[in-house]
N, C-alpha and C positions, 0 to 999 in steps of 0.2 A: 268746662269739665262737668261732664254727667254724674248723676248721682252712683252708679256703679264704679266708676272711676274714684270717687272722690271717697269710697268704702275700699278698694282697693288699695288706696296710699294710704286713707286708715289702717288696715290691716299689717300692712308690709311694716308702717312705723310703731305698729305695736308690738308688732316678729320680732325689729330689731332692738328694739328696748328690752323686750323679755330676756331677748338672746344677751345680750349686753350685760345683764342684770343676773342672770341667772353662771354667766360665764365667768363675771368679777366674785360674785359669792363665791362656787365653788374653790377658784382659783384660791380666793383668800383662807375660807375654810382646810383646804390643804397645806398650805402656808403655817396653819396654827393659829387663826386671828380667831378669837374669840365669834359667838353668831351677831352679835354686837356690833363689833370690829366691821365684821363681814357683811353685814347689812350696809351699815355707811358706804361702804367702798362700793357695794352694787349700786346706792342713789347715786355717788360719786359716776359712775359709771354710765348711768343712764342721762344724767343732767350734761354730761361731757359729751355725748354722741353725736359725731358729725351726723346729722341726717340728710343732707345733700345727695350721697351714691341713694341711702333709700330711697328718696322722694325722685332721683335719676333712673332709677331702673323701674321703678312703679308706675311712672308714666312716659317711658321711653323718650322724656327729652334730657338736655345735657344741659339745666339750671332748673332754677324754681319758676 
């Protein structure tokens, strides 16, 4: 894997973290949880991330 390659599945695993993270706050936020609360639940969130579909669609094969 070339060094553009290997920035691309950086990128893609940092999307889906963000997205992850940003998607559990909100959720919780709405919810009523404290920004407290709602922060845990987005680490909660990000440390759980299957990243297998990322790292499969990043470099178009079907495993690591």
């Amino acid at each position: 894997m070339g060094e553009t390659e290997r920035l691309a599945l950086a990128e893609a695993v940092r999307a889906a973290c963000l997205r992850a993270a940003l998607n559990s706050y909100e959720n919780a936020r709405t919810d009523g949880l404290c920004d407290a609360g709602a922060f845990e639940l987005a680490i909660d969130a990000v440390r759980s991330l299957d990243l297998r579909p990322v790292v499969d669609s990043a470099t178009g094969s079907g495993g690591y």
